[in-house]
Backbone of each chain as ProteinMPNN parsed JSONL, in Angstrom:
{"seq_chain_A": "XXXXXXXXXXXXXXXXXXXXXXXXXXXXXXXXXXXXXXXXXXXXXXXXXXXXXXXX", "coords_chain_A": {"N_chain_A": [[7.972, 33.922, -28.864], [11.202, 34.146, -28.957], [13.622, 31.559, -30.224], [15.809, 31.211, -28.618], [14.935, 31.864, -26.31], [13.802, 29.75, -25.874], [15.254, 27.902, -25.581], [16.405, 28.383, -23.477], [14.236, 28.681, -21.354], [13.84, 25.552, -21.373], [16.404, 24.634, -20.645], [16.668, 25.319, -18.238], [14.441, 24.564, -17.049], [15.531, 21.285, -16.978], [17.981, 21.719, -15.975], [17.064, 22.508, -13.288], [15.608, 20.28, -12.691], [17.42, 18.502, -12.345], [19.446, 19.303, -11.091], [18.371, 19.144, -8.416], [17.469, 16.34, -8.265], [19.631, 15.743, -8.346], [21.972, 16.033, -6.181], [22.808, 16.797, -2.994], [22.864, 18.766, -0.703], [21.283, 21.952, -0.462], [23.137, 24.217, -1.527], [24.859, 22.523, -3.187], [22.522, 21.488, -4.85], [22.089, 24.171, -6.427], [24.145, 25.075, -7.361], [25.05, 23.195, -8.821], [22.52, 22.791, -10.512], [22.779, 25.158, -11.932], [25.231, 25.046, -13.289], [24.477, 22.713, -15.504], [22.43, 24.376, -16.262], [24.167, 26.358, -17.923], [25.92, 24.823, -19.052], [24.321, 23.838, -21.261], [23.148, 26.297, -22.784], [25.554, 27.184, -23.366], [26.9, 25.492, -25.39], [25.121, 24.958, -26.857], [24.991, 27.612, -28.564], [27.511, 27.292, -29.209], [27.279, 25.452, -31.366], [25.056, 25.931, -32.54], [26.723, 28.398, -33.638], [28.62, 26.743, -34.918], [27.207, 25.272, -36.98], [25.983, 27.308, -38.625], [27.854, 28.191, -40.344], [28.545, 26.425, -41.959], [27.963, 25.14, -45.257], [26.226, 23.538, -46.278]], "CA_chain_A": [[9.141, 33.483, -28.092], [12.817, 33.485, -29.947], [14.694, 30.089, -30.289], [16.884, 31.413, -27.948], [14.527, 31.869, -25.331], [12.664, 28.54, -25.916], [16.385, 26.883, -25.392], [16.519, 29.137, -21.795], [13.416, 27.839, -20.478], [14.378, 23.993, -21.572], [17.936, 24.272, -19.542], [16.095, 25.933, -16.819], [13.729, 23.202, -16.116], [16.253, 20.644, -16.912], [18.806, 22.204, -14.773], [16.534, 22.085, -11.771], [15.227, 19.113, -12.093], [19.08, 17.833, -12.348], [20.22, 19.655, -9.754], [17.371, 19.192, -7.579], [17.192, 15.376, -8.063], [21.091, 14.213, -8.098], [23.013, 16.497, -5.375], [22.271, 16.451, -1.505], [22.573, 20.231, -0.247], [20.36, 23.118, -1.142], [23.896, 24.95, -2.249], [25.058, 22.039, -3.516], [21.734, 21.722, -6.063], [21.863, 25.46, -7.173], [25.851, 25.174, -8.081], [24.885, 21.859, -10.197], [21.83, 23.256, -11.666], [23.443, 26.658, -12.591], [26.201, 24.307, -14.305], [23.851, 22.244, -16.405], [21.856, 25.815, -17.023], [24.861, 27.341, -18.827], [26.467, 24.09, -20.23], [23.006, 23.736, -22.002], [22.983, 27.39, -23.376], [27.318, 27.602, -24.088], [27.134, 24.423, -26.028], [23.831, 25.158, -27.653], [25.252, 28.341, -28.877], [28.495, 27.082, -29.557], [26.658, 24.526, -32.103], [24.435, 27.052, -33.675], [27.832, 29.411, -34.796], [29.149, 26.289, -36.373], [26.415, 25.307, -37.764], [26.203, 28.5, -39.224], [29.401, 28.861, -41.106], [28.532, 25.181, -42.815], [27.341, 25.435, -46.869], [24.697, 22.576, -46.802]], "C_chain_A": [[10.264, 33.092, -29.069], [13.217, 32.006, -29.684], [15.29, 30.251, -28.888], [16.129, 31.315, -26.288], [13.68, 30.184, -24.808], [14.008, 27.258, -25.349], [16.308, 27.437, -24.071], [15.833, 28.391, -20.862], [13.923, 26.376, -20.564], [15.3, 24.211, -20.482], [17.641, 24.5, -18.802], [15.632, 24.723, -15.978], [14.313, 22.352, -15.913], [17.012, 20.659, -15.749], [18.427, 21.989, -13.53], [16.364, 21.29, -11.788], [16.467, 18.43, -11.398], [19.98, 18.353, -10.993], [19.572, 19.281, -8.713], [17.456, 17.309, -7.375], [18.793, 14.297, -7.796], [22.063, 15.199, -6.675], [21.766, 16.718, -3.905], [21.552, 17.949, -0.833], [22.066, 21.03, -1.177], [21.742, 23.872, -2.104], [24.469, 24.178, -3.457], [24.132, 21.904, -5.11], [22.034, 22.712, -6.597], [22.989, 25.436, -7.674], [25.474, 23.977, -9.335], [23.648, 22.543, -11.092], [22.083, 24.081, -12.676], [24.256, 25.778, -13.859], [25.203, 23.732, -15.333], [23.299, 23.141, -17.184], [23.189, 25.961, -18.239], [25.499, 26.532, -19.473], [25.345, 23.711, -21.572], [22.908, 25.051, -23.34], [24.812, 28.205, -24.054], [27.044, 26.87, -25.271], [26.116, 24.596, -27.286], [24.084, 26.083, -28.718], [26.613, 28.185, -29.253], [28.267, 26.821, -31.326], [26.183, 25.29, -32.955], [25.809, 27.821, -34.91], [28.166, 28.586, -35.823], [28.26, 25.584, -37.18], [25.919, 26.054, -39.053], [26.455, 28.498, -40.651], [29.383, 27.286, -42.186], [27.735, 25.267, -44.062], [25.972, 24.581, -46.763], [24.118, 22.711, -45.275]], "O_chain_A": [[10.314, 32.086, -29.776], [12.893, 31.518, -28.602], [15.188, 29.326, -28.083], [16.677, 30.806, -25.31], [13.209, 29.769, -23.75], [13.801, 26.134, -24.891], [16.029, 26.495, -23.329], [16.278, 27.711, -19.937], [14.536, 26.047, -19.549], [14.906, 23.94, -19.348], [18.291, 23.907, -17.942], [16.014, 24.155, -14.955], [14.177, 21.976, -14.749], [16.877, 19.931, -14.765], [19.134, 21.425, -12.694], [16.866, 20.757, -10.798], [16.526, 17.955, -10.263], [20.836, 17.865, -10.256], [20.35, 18.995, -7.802], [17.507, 16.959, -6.196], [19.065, 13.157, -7.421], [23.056, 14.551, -6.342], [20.538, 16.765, -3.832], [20.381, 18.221, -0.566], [22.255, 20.96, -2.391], [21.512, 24.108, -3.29], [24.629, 24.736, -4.542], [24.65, 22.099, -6.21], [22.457, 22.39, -7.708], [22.931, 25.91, -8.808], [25.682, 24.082, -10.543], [23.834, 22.797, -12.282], [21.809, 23.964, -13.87], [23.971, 25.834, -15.055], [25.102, 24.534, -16.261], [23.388, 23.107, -18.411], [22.98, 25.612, -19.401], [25.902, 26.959, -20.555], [25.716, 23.355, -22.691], [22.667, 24.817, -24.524], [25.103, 29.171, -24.759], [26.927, 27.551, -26.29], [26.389, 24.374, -28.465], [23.627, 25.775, -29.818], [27.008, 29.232, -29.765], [28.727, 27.486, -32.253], [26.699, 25.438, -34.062], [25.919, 27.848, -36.136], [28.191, 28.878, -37.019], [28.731, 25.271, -38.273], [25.575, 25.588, -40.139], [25.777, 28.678, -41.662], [30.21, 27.164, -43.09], [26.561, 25.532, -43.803], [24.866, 24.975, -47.132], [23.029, 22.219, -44.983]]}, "seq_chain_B": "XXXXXXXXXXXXXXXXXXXXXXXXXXXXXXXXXXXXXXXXXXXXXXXXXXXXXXXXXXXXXXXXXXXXXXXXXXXXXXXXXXXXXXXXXXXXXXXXXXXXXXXXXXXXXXXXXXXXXXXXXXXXXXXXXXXXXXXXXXXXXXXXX", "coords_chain_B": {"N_chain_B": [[32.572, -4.641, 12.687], [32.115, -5.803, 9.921], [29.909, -6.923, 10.307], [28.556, -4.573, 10.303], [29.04, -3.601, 7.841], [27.247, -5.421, 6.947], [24.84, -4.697, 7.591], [24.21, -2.775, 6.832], [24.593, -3.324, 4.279], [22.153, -4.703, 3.56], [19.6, -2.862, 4.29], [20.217, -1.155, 2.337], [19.448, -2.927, 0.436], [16.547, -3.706, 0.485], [13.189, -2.074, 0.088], [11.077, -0.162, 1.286], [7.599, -1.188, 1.152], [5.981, 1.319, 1.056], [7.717, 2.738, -0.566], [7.459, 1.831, -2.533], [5.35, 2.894, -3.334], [5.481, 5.496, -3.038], [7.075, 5.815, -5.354], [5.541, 5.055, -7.341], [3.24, 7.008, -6.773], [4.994, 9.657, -7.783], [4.785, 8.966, -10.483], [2.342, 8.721, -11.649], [1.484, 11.354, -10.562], [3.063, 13.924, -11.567], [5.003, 15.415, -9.148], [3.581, 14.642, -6.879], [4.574, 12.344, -4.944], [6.698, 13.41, -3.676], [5.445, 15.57, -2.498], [3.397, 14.08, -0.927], [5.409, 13.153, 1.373], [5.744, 15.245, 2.755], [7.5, 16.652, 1.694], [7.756, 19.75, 0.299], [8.234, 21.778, -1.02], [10.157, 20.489, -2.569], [9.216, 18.891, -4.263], [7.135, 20.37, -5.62], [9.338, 21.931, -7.015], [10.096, 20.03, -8.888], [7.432, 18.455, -9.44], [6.73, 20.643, -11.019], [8.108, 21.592, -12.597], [8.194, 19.336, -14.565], [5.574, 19.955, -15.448], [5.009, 21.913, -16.486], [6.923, 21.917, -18.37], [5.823, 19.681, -20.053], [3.1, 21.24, -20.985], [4.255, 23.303, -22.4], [5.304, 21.783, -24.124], [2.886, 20.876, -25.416], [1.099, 23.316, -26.219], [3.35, 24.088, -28.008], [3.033, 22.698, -29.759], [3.54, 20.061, -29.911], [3.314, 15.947, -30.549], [1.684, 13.534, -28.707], [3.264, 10.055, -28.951], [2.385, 6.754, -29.588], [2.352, 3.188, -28.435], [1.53, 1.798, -30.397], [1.676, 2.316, -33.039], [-0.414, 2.995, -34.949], [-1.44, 5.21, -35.796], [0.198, 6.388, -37.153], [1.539, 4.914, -39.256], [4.073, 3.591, -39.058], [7.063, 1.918, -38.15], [6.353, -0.247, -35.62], [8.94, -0.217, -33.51], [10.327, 1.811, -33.916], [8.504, 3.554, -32.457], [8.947, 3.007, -30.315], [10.872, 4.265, -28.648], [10.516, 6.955, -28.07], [7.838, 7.063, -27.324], [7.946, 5.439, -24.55], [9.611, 7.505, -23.811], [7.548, 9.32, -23.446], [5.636, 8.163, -22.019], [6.789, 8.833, -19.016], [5.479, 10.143, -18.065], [3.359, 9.766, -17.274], [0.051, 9.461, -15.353], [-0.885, 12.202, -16.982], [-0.305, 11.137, -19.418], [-1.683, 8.859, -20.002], [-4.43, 9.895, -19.351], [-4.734, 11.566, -21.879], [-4.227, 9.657, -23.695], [-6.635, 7.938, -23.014], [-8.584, 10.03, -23.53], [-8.55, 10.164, -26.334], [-6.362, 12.545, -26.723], [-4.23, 14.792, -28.402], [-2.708, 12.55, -29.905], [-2.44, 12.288, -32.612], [-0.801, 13.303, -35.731], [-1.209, 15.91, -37.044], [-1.183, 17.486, -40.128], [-1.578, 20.28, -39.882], [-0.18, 21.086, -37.123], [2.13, 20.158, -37.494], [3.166, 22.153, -39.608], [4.236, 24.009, -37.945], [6.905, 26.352, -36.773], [7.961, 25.114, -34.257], [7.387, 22.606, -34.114], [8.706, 20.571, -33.817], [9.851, 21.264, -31.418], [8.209, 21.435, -29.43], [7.627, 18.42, -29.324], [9.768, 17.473, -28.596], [10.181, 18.788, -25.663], [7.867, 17.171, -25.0], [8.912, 14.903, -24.835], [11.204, 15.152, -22.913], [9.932, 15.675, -20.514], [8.383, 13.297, -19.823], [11.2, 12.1, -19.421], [11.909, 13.519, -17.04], [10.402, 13.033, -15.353], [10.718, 10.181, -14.756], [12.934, 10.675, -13.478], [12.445, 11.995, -11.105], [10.534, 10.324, -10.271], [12.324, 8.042, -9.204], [13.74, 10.015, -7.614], [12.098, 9.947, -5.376], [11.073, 7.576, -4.87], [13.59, 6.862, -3.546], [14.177, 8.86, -1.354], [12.042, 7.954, 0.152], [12.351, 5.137, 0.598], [14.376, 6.028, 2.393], [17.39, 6.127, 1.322], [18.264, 8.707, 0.743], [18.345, 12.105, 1.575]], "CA_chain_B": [[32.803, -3.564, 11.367], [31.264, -6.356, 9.243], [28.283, -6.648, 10.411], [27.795, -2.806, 10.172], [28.869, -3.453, 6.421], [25.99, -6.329, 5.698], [23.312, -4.266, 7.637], [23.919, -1.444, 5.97], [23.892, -3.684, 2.501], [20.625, -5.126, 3.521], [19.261, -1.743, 4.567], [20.039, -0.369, 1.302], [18.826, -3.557, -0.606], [15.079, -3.852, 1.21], [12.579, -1.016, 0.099], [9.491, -0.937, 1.968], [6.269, -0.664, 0.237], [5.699, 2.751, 0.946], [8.696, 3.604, -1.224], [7.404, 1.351, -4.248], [4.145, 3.213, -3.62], [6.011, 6.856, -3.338], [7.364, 6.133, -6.402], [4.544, 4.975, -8.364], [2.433, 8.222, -7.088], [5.093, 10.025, -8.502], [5.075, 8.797, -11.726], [1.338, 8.723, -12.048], [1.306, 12.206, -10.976], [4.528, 14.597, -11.219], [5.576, 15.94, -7.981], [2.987, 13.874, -5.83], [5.161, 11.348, -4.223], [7.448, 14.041, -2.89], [4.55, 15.812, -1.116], [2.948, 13.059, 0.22], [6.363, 12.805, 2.117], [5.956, 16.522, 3.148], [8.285, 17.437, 0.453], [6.656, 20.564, -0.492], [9.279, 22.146, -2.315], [11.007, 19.477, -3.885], [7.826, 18.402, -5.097], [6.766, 21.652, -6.695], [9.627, 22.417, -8.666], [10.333, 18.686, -9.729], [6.679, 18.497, -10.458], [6.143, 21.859, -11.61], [8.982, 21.69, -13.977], [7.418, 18.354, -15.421], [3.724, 20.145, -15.909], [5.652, 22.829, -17.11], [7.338, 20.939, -20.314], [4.124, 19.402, -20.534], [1.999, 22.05, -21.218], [4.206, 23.921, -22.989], [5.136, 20.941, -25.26], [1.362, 20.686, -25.532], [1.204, 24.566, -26.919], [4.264, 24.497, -29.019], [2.453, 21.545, -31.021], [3.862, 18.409, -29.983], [2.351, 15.245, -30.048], [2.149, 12.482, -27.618], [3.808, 8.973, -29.324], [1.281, 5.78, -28.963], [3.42, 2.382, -28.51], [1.082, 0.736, -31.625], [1.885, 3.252, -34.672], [-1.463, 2.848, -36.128], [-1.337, 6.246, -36.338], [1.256, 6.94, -38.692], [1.85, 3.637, -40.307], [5.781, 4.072, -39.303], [7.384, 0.646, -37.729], [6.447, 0.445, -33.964], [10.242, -0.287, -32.925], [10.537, 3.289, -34.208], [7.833, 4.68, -32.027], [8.688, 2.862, -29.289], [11.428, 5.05, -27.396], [9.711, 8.322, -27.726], [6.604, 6.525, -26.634], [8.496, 5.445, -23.175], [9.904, 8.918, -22.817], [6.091, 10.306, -23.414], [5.133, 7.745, -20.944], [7.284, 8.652, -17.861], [4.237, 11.517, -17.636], [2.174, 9.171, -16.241], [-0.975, 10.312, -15.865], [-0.737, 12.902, -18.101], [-0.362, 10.584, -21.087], [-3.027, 7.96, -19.457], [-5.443, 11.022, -19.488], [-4.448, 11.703, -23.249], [-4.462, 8.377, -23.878], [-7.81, 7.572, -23.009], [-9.122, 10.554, -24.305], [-7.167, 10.402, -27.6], [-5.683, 13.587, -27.441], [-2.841, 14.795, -29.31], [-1.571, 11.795, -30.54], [-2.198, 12.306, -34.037], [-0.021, 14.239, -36.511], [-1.967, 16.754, -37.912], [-0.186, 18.767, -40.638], [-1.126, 22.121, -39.805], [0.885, 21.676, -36.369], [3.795, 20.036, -38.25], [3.476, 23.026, -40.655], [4.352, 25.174, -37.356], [7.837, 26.219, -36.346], [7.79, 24.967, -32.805], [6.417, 21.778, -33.67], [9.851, 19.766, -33.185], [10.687, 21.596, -30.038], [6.898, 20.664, -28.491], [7.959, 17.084, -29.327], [11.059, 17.059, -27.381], [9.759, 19.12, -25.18], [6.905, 16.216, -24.284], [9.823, 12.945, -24.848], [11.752, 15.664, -21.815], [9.205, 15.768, -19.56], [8.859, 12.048, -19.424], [11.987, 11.34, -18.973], [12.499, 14.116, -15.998], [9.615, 13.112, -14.188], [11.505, 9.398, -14.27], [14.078, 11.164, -12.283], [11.793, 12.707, -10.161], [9.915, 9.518, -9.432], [13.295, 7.775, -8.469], [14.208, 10.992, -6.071], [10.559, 9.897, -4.008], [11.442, 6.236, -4.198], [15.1, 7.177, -2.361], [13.572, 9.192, -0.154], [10.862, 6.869, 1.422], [13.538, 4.259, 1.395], [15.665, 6.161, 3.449], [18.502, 6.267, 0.666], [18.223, 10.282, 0.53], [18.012, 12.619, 3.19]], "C_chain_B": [[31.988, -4.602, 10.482], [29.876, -6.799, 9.048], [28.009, -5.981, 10.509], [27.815, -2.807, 8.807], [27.362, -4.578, 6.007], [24.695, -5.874, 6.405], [23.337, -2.887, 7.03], [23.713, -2.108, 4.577], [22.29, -3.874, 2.756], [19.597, -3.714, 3.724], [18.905, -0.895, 3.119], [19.315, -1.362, 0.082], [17.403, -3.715, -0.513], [14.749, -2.788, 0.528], [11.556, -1.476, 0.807], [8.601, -0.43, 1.216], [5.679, 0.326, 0.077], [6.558, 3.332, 0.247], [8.096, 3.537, -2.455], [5.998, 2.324, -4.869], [3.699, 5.077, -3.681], [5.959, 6.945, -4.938], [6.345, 6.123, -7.237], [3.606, 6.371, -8.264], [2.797, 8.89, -7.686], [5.259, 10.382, -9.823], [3.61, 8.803, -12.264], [1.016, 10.443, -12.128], [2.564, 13.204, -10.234], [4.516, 15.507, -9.889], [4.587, 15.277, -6.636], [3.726, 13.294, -4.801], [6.161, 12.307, -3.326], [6.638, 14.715, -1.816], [3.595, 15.068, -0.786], [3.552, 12.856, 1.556], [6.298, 14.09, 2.866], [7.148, 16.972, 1.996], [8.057, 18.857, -0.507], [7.674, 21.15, -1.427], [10.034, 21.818, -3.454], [10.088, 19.264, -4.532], [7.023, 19.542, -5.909], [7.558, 21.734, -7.292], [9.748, 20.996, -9.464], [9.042, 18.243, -10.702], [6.345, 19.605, -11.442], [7.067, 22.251, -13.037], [8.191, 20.479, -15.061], [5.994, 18.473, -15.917], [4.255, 21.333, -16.948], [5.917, 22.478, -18.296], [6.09, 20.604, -20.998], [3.371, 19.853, -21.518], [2.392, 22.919, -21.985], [4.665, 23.152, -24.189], [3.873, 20.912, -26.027], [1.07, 21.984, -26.664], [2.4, 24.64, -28.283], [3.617, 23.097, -30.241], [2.477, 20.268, -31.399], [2.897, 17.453, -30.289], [3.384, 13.767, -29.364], [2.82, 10.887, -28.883], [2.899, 7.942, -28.563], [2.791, 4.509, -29.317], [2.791, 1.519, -30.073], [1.587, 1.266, -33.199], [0.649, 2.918, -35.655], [-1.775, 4.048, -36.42], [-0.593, 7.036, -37.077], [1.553, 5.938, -39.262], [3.15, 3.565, -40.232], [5.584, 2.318, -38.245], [7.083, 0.702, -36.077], [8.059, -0.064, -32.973], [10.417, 1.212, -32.952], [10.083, 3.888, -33.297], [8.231, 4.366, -30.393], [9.916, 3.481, -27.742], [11.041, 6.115, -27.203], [8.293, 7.835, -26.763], [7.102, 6.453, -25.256], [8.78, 6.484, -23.091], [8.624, 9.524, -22.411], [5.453, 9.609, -22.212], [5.36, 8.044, -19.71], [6.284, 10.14, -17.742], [3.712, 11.438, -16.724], [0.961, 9.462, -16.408], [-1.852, 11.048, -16.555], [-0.676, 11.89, -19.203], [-1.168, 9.793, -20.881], [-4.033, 9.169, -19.551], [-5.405, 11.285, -21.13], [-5.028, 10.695, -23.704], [-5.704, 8.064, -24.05], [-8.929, 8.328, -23.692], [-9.229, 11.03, -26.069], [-7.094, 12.012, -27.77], [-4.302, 13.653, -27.679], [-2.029, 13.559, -29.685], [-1.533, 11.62, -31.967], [-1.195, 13.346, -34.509], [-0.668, 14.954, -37.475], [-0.929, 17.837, -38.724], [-0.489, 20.064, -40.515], [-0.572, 22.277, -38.266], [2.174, 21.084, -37.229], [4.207, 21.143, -39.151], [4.671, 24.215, -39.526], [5.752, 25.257, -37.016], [8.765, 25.274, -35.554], [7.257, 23.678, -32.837], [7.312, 20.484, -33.114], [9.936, 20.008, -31.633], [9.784, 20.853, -28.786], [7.276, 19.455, -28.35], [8.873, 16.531, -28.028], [10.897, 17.881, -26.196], [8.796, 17.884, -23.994], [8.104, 15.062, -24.263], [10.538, 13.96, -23.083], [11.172, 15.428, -20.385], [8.872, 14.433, -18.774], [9.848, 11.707, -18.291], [12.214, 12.21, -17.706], [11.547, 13.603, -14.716], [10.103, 11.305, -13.488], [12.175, 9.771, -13.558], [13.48, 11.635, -10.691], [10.664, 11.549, -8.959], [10.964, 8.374, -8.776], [13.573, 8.272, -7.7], [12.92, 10.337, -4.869], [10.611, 8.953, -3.875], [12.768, 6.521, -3.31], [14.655, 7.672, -1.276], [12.608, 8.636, 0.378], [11.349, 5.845, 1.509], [14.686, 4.549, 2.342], [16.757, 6.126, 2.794], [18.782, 7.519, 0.875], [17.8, 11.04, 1.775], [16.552, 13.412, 2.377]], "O_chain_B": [[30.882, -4.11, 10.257], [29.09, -6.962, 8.115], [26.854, -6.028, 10.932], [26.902, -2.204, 8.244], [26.653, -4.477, 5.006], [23.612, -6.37, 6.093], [22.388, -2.122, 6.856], [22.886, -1.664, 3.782], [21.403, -3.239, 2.185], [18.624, -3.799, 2.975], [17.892, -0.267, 2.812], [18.771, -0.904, -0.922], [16.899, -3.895, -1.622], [15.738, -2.178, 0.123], [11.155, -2.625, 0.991], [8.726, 0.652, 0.642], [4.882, 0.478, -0.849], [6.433, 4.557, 0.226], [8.019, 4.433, -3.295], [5.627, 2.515, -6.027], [2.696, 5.718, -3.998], [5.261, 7.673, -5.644], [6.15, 7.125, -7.925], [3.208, 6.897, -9.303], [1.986, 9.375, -8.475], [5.645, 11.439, -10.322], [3.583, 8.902, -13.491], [0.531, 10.976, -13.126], [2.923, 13.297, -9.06], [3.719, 16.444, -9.927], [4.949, 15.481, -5.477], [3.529, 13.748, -3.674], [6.399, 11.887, -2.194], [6.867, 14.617, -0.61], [2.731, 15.687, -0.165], [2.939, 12.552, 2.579], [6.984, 13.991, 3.884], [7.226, 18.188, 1.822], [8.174, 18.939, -1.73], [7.745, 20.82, -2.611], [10.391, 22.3, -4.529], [10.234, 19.549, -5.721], [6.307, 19.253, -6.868], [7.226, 21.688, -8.477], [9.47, 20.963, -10.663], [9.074, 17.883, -11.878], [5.761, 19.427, -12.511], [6.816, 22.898, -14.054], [7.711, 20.774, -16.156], [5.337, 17.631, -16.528], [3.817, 21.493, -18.087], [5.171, 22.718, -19.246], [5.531, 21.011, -22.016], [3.011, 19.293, -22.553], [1.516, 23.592, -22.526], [4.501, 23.69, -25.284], [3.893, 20.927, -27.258], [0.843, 21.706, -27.841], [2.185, 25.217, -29.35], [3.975, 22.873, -31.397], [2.009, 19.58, -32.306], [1.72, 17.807, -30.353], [4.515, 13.282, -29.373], [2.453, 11.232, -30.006], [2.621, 8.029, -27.366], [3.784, 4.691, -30.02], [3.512, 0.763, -30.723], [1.784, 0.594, -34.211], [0.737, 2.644, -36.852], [-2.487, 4.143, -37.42], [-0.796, 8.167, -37.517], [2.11, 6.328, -40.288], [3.686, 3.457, -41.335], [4.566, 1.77, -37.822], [7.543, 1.603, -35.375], [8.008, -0.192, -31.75], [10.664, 1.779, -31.888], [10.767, 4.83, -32.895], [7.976, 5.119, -29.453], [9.875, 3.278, -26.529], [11.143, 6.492, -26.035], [7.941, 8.308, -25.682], [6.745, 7.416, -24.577], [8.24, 6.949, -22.087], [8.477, 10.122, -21.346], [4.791, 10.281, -21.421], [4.455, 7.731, -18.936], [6.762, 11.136, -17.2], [3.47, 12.161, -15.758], [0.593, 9.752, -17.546], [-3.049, 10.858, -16.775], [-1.416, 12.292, -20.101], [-1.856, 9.8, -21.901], [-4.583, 8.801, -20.589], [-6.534, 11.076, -21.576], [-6.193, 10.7, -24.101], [-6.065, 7.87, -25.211], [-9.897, 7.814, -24.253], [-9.806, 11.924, -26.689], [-7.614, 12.639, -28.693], [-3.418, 12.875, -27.319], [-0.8, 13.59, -29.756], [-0.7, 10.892, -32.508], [-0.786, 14.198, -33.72], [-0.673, 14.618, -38.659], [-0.174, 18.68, -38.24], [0.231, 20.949, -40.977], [-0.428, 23.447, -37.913], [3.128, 21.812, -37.503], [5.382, 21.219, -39.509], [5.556, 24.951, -39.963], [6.172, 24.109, -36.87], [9.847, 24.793, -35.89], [6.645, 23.325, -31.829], [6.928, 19.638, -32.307], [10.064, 19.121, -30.789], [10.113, 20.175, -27.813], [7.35, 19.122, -27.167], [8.791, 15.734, -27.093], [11.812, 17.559, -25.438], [8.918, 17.736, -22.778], [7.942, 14.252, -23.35], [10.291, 13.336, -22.051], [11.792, 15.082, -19.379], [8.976, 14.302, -17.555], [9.74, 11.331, -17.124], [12.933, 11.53, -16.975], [11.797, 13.705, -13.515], [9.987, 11.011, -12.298], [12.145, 9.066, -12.549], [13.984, 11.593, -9.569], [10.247, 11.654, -7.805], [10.505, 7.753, -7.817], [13.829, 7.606, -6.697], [13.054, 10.374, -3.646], [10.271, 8.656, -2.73], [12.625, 6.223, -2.124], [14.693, 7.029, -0.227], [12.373, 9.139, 1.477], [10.994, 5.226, 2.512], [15.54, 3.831, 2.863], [17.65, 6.072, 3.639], [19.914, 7.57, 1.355], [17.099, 10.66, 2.712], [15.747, 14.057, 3.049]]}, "name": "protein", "num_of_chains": 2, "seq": "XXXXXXXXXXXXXXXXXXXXXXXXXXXXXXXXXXXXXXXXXXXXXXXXXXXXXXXXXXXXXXXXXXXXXXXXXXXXXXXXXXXXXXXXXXXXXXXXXXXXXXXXXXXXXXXXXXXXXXXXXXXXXXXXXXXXXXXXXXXXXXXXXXXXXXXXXXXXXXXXXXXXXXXXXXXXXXXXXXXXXXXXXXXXXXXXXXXXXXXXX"}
């Protein structure tokens, strides 16, 4: 399993739980989870590039 | 109007003992307390995500955090917020616990990639199934639909 995928699953479960445990409606959860999903995996991947590009 | 505002405070300040006793199932065991309530769904993925981390914390090499540190000789102030996250398992780390598994640090999983991620992986799971055993106290208090 890549990094990348091992960060997927994490935001996944996260995501649901998060969506699942703080918003009221069924549409309502899946719009919040989705959000946490992809701020999890932008940010994550944001981090990595500049991480990257850093000498030490 | 004011006495609709102080029975609705009191309403929301009361739990009844079936909430305190929601919650505690679900914290003993992840997604319980929701289907006790009939909750079948919420209660599968909430627990199923929290067996989920678990188990694959468990595989990727983690280990569980004891609140004493006699197993690594490190300060137990140190051990002791991972320890609470490892605790909100419940169960799961009372089952460990008793059996001592995984709470040592064996260097050939620290040697392994994956052995950070298992870690946080198991402190995650904890803390989600806290969330999860707050959603089953709300809901058997009547806070949550």
């Amino acid at each position: 399993m890549t990094h990348l995928l091992v960060m997927m699953l994490f935001a996944a479960l996260v995501g649901a739980v998060m969506g699942m445990a703080s918003r009221e409606t069924p549409r309502e959860q899946f719009r919040y989870g989705l959000k946490v999903f992809c701020e999890f995996v932008v940010i994550g991947l944001v981090l990595a590039w500049l991480l990257y590009f850093l000498p030490f | 109007m004011a006495n609709k505002d102080k029975s609705e405070e009191k309403r929301q300040e009361s739990a009844p003992g079936v909430a305190w006793l929601m919650g505690a199932l679900g914290w003993f065991l992840p997604g319980a307390g929701h289907v006790l309530q009939g909750r079948w769904g919420r209660g599968l993925l909430l627990g199923g995500a929290v067996w989920v981390m678990f188990i694959v914390g468990v595989l990727f090499g983690g280990h569980l955090f004891s609140f004493t540190a006699a197993d690594t000789g490190t300060n137990p102030f140190l051990q002791a917020a991972p320890a609470i996250a490892n605790l909100g398992t419940g169960g799961l780390y009372l089952f460990c616990s008793l059996l001592g598994l995984n709470f040592a640090e064996l260097p050939e999983q620290m040697r392994r990639a994956t052995f950070e991620y298992g870690n946080t992986f198991l402190w995650v799971a904890g803390l989600l199934n806290y969330l999860a055993m707050l959603d089953a106290f709300d809901i058997a208090a009547g806070r949550k639909s």
